[in-house]
PATIKOL-260125 format. One line per field, with one value per residue (C-alpha): residue number from 0; residue in three letters; chain; x, y, z. Coordinates in nm, 4 decimals. Layout:
N
num (NUM:...);
residu (Ala:...);
chaine (A:...);
xx (X:...);
yy (Y:...);
zz (Z:...);
//
This chain:
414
num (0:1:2:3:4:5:6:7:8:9:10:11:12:13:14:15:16:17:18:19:20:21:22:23:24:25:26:27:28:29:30:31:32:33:34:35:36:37:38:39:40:41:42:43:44:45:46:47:48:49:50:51:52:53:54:55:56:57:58:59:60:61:62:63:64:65:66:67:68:69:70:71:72:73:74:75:76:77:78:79:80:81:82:83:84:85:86:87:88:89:90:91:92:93:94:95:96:97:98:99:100:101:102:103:104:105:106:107:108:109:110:111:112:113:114:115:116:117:118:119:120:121:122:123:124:125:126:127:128:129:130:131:132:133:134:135:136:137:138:139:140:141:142:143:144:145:146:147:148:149:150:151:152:153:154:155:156:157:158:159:160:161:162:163:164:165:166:167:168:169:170:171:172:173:174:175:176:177:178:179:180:181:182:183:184:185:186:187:188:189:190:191:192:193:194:195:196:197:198:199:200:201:202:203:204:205:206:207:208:209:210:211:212:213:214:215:216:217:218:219:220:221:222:223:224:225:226:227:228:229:230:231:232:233:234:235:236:237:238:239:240:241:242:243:244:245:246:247:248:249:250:251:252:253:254:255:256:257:258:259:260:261:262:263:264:265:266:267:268:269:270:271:272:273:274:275:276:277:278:279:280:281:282:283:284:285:286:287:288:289:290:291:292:293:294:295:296:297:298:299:300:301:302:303:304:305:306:307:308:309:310:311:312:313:314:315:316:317:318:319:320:321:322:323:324:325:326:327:328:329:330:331:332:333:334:335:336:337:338:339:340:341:342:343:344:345:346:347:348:349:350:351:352:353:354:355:356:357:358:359:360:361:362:363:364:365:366:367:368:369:370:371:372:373:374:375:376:377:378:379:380:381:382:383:384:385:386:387:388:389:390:391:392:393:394:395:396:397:398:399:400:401:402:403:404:405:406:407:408:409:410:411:412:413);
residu (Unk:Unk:Unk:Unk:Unk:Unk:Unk:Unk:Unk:Unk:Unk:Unk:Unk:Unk:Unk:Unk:Unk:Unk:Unk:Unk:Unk:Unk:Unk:Unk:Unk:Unk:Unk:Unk:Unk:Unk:Unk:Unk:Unk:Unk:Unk:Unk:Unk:Unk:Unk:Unk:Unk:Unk:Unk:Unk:Unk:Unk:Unk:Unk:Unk:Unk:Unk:Unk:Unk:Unk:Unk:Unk:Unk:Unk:Unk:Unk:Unk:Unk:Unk:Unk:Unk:Unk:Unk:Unk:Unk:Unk:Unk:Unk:Unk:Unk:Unk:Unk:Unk:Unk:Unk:Unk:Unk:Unk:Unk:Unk:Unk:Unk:Unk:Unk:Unk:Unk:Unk:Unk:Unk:Unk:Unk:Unk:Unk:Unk:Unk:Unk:Unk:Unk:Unk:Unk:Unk:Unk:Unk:Unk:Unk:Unk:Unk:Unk:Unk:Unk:Unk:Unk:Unk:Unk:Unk:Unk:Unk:Unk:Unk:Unk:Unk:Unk:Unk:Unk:Unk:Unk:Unk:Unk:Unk:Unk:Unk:Unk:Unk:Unk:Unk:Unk:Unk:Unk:Unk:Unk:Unk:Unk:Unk:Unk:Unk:Unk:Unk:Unk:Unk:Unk:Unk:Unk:Unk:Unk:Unk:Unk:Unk:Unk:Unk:Unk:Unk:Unk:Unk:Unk:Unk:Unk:Unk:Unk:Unk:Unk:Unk:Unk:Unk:Unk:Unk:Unk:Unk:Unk:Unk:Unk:Unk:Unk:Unk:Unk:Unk:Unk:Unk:Unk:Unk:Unk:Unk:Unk:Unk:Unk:Unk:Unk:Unk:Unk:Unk:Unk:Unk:Unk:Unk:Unk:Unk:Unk:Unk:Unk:Unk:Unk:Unk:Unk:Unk:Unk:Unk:Unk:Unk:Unk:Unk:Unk:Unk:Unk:Unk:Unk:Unk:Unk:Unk:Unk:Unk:Unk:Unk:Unk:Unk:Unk:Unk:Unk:Unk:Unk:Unk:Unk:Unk:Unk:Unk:Unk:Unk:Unk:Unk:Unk:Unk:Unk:Unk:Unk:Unk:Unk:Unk:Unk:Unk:Unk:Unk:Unk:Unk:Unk:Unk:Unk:Unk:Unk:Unk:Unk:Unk:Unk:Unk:Unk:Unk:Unk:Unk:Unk:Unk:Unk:Unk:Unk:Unk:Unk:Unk:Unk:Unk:Unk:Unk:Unk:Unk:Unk:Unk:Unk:Unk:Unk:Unk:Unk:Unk:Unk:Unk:Unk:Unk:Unk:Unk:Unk:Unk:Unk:Unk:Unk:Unk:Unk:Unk:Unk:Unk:Unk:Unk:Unk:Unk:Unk:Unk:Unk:Unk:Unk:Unk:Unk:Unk:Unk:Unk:Unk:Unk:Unk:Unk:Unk:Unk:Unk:Unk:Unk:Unk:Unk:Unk:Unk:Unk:Unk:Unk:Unk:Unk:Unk:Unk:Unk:Unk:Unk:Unk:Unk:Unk:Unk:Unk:Unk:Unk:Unk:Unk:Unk:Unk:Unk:Unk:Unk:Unk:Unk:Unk:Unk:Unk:Unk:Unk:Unk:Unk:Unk:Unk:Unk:Unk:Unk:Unk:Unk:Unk:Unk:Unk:Unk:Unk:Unk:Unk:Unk:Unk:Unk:Unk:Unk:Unk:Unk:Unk:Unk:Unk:Unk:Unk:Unk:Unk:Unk:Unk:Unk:Unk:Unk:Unk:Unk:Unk:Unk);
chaine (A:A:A:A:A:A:A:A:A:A:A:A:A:A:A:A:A:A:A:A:A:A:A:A:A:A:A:A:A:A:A:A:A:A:A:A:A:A:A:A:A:A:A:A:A:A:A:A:A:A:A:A:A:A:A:A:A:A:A:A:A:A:A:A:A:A:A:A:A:A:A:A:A:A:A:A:A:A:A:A:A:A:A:A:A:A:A:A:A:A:A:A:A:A:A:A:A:A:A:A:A:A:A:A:A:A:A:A:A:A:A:A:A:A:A:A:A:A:A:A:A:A:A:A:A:A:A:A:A:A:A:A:A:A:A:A:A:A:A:A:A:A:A:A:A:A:A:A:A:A:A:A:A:A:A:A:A:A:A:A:A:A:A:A:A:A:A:A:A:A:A:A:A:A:A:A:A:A:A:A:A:A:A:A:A:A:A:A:A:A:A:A:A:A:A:A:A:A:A:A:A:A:A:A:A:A:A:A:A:A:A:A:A:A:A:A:A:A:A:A:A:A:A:A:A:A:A:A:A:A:A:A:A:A:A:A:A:A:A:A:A:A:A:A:A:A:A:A:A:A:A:A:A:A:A:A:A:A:A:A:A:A:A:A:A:A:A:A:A:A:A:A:A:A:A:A:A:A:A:A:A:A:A:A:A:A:A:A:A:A:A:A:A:A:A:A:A:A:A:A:A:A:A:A:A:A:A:A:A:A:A:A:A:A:A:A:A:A:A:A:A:A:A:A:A:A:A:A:A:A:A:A:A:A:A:A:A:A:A:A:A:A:A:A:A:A:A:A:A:A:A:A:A:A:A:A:A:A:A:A:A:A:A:A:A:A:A:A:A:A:A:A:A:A:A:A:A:A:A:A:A:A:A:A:A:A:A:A:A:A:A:A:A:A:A:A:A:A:A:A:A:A:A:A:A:A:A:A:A:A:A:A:A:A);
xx (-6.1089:-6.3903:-6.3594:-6.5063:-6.7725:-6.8212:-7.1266:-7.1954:-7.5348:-7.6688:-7.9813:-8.1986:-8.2094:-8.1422:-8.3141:-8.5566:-8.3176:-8.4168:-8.1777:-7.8721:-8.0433:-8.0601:-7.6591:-7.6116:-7.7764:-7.6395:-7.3370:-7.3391:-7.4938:-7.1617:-6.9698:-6.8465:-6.8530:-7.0985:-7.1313:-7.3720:-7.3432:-7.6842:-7.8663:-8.1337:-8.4847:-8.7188:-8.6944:-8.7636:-8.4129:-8.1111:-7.7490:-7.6082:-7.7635:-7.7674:-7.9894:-7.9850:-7.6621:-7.5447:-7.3880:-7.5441:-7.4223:-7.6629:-7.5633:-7.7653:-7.7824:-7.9589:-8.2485:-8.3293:-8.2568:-8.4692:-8.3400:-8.0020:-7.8374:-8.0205:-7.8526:-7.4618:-7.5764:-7.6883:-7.3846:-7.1281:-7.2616:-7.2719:-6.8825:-6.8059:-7.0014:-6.9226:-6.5804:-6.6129:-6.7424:-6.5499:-6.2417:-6.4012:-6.4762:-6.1885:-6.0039:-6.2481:-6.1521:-6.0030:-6.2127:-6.0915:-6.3791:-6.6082:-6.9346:-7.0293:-7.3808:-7.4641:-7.6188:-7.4042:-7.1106:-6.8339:-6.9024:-6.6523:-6.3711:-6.4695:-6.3584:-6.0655:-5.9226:-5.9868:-5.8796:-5.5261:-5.5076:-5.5398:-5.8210:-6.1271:-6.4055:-6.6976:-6.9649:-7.3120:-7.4732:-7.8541:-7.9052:-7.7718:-7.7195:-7.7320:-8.0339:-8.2040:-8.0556:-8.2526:-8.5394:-8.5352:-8.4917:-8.6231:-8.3351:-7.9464:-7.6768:-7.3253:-7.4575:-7.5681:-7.1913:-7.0532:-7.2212:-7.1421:-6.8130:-6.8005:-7.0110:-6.6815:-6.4804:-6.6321:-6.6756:-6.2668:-6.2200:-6.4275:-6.2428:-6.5949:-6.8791:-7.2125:-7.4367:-7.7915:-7.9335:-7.8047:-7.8628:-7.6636:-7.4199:-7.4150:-7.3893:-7.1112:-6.9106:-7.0525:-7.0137:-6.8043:-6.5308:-6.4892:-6.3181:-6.6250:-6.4053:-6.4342:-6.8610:-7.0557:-7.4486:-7.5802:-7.9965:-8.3148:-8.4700:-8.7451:-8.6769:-8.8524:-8.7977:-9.0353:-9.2244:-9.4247:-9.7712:-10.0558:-10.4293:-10.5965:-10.8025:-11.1080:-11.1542:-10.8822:-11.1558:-11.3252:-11.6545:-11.5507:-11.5724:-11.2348:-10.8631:-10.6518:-10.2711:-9.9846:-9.6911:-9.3734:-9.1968:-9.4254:-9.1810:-9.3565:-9.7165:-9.6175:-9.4852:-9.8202:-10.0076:-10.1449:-10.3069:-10.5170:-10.5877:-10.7210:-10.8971:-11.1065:-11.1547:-11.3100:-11.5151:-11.6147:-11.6782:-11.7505:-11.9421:-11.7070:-11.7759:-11.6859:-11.3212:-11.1276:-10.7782:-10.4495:-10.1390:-9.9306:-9.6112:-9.4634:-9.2681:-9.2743:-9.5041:-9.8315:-9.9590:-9.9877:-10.1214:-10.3801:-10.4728:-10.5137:-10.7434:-10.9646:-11.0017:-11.0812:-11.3886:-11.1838:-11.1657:-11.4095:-11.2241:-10.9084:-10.6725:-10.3202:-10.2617:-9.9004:-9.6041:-9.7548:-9.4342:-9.4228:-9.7743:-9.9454:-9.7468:-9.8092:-10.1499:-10.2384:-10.0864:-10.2301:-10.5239:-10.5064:-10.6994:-10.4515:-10.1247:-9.9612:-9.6718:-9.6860:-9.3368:-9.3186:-9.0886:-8.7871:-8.4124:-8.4052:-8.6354:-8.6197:-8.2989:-8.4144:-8.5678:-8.8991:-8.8401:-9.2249:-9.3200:-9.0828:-9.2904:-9.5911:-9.4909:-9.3593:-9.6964:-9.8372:-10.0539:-10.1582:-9.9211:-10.0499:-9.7306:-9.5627:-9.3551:-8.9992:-8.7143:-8.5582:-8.9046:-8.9926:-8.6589:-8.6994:-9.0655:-9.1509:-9.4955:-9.5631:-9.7326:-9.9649:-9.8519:-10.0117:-9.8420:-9.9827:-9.8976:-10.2236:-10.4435:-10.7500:-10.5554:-10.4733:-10.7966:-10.8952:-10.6371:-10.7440:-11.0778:-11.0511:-10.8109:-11.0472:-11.3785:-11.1255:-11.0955:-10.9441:-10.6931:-10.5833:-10.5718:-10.3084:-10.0717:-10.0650:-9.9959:-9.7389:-9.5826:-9.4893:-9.3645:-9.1496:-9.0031:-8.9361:-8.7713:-8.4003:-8.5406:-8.5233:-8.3149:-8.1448:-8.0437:-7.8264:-7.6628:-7.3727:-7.3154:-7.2730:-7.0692:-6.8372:-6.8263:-6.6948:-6.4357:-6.3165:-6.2830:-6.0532:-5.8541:-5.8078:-5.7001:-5.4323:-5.2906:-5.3796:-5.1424:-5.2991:-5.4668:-5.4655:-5.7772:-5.8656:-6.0308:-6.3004:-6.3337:-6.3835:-6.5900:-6.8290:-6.8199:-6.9715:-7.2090:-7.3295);
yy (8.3667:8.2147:7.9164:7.6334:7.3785:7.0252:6.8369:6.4817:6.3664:5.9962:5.9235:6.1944:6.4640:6.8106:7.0610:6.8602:6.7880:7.0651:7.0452:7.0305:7.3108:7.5809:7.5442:7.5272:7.8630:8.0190:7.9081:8.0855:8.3737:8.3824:8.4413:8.0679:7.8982:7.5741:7.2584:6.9522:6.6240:6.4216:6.1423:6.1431:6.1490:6.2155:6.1665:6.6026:6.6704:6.7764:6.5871:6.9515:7.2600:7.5574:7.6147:7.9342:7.9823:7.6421:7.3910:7.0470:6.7444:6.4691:6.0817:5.7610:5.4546:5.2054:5.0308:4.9781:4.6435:4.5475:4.4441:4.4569:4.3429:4.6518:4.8939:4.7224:4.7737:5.1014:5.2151:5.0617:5.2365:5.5651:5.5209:5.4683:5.7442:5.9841:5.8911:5.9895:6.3355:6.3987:6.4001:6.5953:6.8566:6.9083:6.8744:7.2060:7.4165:7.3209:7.1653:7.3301:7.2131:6.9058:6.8507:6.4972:6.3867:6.0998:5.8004:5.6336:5.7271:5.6488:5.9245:6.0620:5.8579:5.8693:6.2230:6.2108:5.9606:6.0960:6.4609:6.5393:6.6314:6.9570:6.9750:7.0681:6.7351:6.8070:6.5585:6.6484:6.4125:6.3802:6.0140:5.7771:5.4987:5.1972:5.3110:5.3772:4.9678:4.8898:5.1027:4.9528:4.5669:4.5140:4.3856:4.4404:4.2016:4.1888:4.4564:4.7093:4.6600:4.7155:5.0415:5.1452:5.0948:5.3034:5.6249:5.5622:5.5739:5.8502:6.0754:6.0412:6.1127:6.4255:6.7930:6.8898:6.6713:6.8823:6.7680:6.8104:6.8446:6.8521:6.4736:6.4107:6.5865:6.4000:6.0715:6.1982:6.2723:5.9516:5.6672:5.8121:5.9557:6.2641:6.5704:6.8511:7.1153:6.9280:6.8916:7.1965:7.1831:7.3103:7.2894:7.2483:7.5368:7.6433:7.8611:8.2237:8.2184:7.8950:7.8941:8.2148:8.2973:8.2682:8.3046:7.9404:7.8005:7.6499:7.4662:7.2388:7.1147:6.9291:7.0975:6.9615:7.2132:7.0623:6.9763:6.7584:6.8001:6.5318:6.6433:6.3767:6.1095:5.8241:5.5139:5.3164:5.2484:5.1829:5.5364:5.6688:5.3445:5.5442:5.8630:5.6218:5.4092:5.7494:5.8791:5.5102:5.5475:5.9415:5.8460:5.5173:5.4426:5.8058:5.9083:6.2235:6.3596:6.7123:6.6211:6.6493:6.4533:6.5579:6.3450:6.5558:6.4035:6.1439:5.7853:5.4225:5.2895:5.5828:5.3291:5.1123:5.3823:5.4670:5.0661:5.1083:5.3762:5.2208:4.9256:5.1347:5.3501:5.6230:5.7933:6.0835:6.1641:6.1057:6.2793:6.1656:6.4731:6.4243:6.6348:6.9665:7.2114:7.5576:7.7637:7.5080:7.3150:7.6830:7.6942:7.3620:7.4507:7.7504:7.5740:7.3136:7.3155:7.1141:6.9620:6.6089:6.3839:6.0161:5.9296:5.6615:5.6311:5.4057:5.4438:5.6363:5.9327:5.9651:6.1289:6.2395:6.6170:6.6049:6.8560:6.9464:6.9966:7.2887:7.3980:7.2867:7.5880:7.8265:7.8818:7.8831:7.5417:7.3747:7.0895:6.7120:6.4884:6.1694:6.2393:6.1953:6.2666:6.5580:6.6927:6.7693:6.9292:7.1230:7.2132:7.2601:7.3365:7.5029:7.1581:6.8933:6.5280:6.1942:5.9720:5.6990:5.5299:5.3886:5.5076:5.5461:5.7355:5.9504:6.0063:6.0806:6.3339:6.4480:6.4741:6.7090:6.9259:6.9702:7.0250:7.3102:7.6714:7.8261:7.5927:7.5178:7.8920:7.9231:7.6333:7.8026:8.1325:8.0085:7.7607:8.0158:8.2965:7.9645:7.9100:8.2674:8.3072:8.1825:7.8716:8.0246:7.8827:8.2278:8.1746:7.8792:8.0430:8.1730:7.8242:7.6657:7.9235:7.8909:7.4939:7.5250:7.7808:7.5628:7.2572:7.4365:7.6030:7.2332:7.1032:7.3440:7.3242:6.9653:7.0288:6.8710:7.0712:7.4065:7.6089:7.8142:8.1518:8.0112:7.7216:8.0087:8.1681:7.8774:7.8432:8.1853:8.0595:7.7944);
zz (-1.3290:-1.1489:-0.8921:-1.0773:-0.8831:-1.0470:-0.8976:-0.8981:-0.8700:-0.9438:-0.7315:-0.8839:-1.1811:-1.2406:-1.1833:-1.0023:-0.7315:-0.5142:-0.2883:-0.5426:-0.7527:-0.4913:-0.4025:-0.7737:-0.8007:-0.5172:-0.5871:-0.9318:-0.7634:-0.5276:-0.8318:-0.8541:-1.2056:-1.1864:-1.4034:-1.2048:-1.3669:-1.3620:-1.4924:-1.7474:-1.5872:-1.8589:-2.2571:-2.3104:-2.0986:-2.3519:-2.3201:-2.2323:-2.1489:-1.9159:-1.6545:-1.4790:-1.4968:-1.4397:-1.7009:-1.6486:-1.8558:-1.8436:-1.8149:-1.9101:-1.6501:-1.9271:-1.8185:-1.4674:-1.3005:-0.9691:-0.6416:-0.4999:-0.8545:-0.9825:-0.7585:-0.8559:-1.2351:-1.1896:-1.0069:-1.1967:-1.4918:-1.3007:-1.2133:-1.5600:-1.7135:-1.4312:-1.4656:-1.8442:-1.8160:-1.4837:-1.6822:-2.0020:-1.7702:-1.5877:-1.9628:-2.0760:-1.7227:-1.4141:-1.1784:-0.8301:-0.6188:-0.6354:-0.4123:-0.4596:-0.3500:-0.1507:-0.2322:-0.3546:-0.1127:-0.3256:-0.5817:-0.3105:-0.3280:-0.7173:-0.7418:-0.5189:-0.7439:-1.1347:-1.0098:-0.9145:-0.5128:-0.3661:-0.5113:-0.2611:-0.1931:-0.0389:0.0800:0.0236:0.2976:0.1264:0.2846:0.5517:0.3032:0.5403:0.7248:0.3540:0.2609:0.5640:0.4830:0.1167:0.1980:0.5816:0.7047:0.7751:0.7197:0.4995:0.2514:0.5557:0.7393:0.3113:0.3455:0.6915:0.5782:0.2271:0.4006:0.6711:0.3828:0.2033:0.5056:0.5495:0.1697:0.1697:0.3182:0.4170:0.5039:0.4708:0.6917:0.5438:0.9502:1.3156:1.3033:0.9865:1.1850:1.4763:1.2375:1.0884:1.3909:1.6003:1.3498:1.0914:1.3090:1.1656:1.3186:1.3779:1.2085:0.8933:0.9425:0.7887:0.8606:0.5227:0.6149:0.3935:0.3505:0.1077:-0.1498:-0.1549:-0.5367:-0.5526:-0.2237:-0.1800:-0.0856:-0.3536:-0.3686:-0.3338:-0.6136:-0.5029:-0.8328:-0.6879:-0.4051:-0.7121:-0.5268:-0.2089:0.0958:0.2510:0.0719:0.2679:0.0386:0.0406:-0.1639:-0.2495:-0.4897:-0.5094:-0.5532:-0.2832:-0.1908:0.1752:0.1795:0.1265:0.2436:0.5724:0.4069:0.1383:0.4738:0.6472:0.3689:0.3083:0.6628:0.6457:0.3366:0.3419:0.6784:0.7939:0.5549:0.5072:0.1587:0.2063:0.1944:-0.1039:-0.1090:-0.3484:-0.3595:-0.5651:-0.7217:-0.9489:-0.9589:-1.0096:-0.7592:-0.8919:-1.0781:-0.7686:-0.6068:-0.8370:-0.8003:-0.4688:-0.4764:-0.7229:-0.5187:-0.2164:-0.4075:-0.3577:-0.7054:-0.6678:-0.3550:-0.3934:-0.6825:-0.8225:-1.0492:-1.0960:-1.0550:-0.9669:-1.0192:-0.9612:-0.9954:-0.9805:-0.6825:-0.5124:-0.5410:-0.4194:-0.0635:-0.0600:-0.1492:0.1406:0.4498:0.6042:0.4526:0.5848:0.5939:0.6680:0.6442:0.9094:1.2071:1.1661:1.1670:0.8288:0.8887:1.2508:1.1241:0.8356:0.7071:0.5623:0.2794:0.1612:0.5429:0.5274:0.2076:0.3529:0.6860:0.4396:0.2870:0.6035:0.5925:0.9067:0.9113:0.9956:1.0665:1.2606:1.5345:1.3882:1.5950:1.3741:1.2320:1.6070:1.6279:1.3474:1.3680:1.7630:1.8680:1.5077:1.3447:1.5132:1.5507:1.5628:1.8454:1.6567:1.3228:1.3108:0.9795:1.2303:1.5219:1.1862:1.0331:1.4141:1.4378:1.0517:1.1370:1.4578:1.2725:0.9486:1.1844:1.3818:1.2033:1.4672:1.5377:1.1778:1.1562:1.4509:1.3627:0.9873:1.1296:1.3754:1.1098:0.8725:1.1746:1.2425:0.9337:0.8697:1.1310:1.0271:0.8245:0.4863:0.2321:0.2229:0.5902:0.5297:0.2025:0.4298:0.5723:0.2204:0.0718:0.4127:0.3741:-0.0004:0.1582:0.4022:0.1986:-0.0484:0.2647:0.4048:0.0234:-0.0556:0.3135:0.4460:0.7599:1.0697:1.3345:1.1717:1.2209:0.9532:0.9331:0.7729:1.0416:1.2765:1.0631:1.0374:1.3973:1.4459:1.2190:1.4295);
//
């Protein structure tokens, strides 16, 4: 019989996680048996269904509370309807390994308490909770030293912490104190199932010579506060109307967004089309003269992958972004940076690239030979698969020290 893999998931849906959806499916294509457990996220998705292979049970969270009392609502309804379906599960088949994916970090210690030990805990480390707190609310205090001290908790509760990037990683070791045996980097990587080249469609210009493509969750206007900044600047005071702009993606704050735009005259050049999935997600980077990201320096994504810029290489776009620590690890000399979070240093930098052929046809060549070269999804397949193996090794023979052949076998991988 087949190993069976429960996943937790409470901070986003399925399938739409993408991250949580390509280990589900490669997981299942490994021959392991797969059921995710995931909130509701739209009023079309079924209580139970299978996707692909993979079982997912769906979960509601009730209506959603602002502010910090939001978040303690929310996840003390996730415990208890987790806790519900964790043991329904496990009643149905044997759960023998659990991934449970951060935020919140005690979905961890969650599953090491409803499931009898020796059974293998993974970590999925999506997010450094107290730098996102921080992010979130602007400031530290008791609740950021509460979360230090659950991720602590959770990292010590997992077998296997999978790191999400080399500075996850180094997080994990540095403040969480855990043993780098017990750390797996499991990358980002885009998908060749999903991400592959198309031809562009120049209807998606809207007539304009130029497309300048943004691609993300829009829960906050600050996130995207610098691109609508740029483009005002281009248009308005430039007199740029040969450049088309696309923010592609969905969440709470689009309506704010779309305010801001109107306010800004922006309309006829500027384009909220919603979640663009798929085809159509496809053919608006291959569409693109140039693709950005304007996720702003600060604890959070300094350490932090930016997912879509690894889509945005992939299809070999000429990437736009901010110098972040781990995006200039990952990405090299293969994008262009602005030094500058300033929205006219960015339309400056915008600007030069559009009005450049050449160049934007180098850094597109040289950001897809980039990511092709060992920054696939199906690169870091081995790495996951090796992680899962490890954490059940370390379950059914918790003696201290040992090294396993797996450990060593991850190590090569490395």
């Amino acid at each position: 019989m087949s190993i069976h893999v429960l996943i937790l998931i409470e901070n986003e849906g399925y399938p739409t996680d993408a991250r949580v959806s390509r280990h589900a499916n490669a997981l299942v294509n490994h021959g392991y048996n797969v059921t995710v457990l995931a909130p509701f996220k739209d009023s079309s998705e079924e209580p139970a269904e299978t996707v692909s292979g993979v079982q997912v049970l769906r979960y509601g969270l009730g209506q959603p509370v602002s502010g910090r009392r939001g978040y303690a609502v929310e996840y003390t309804r996730a415990a208890f309807e987790l806790g519900r379906l964790v043991r329904q599960v496990d009643a149905r088949r044997t759960v023998d390994v659990v991934i449970a994916c951060n935020p919140p970090d005690f979905l961890v210690a969650l599953a090491r308490v409803l499931l009898p030990r020796r059974r293998a805990v993974l970590m999925d480390h999506h997010d450094l909770s107290p730098e996102l707190y921080e992010r979130k609310f602007g400031r530290r205090g008791t609740p950021y030293i509460a979360l230090v001290a659950a991720e602590r908790l959770a990292f010590r509760a997992a077998h296997v912490v999978m790191a999400s990037n080399e500075s996850y990683a180094k997080k994990t070791r540095e403040r969480g104190g855990v043993a780098p045996e017990r750390i797996v980097t499991v990358p980002h990587g885009p998908d060749p199932a999903r991400i592959f080249p198309v031809s562009p469609r120049a209807e998606l210009k809207r007539g304009r010579p130029l497309l300048v493509t943004w691609a993300g969750s829009i829960t906050q206007l600050d996130r995207i506060l610098t691109l609508i900044e740029a483009a005002d600047e281009l248009v308005n005071r430039r007199g740029r109307d040969d450049i088309a702009f696309a923010l592609l993606g969905r969440g709470d704050a689009k309506p704010a967004v779309d305010a801001e735009v109107a306010a800004r005259g922006l309309e006829d050049a500027v384009s909220l089309p919603g979640l663009a999935s798929g085809q159509l997600y496809r053919e608006y980077l291959a569409t693109a003269d140039v693709c950005v990201a304007v996720d702003l320096p600060n604890p959070m994504n300094h350490h932090s992958t930016v997912t879509k810029v690894l889509d945005y290489m992939a299809m070999g776009r000429p990437v736009l972004q901010l110098p972040l620590d781990e995006m200039q690890r990952v990405c090299g000399d293969a994008t262009a940076y602005v030094h500058d979070c300033d929205p006219i240093r960015f339309a400056d930098a915008l600007e030069a690239l559009l009005d450049d052929p050449k160049r934007r046809a180098d850094l597109g060549r040289r950001a897809r030979e980039h990511i092709l070269d060992g920054g696939m999804w199906p690169d870091h397949v081995p790495s996951l698969i090796a992680a899962v193996e490890i954490a059940r090794e370390l379950a059914a023979r918790p003696a201290a020290g040992r090294v396993s052949r797996s450990l060593r076998r991850v190590r090569l991988l490395r």
